[in-house]
Residue, then its C-alpha position, 0 to 999 in steps of 0.5 A: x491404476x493401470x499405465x494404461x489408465x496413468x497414460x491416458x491421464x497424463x496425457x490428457x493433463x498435459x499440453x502436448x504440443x502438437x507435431x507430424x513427424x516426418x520419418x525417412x526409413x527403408x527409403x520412403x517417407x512415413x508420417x505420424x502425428x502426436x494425436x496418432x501416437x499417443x492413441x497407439x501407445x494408449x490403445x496398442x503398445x503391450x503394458x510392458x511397452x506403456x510401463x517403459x514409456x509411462x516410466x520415461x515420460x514421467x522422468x522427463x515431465x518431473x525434469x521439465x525436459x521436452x516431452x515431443x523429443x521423446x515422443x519423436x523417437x517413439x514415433x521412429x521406433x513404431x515406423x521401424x517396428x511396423x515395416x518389420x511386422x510387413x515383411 
């Protein structure tokens, strides 16, 4: 099974709870919600990037840690990526 395919189950399978993050960057606000970012992740990130983060998320689900914590710092990181992709 692909960690696209994994992703997409574990997502399903799980309750995320659902949040909009607010995220100062560059000096303007951007706001992304979980059912974003997960499509992102699932649709978007290369399969390197869904390996790391299938890898992380499992590691935190098997923990029984916060999940929306580590999807807060995704959301950042893809903010911060997609103003570099604009310049």
């Amino acid at each position: 099974m692909s960690s696209k395919e994994e992703l997409r189950r574990f997502f399903s399978e799980k309750q995320i709870r659902y949040e909009s993050y607010s995220i100062e960057h560059n000096g303007k606000t951007h706001f992304i919600d979980t059912d974003t970012l997960i499509d992102t992740i699932i649709n978007q990130a290369s399969e390197e990037e869904q390996g790391v983060i299938k890898a992380s998320l499992f590691q935190l689900d098997r923990r029984n840690l916060a999940l929306n914590d580590y999807l807060r710092l995704l959301a950042e990181e893809l903010i911060k990526n997609s103003d570099k992709k604009e310049d």
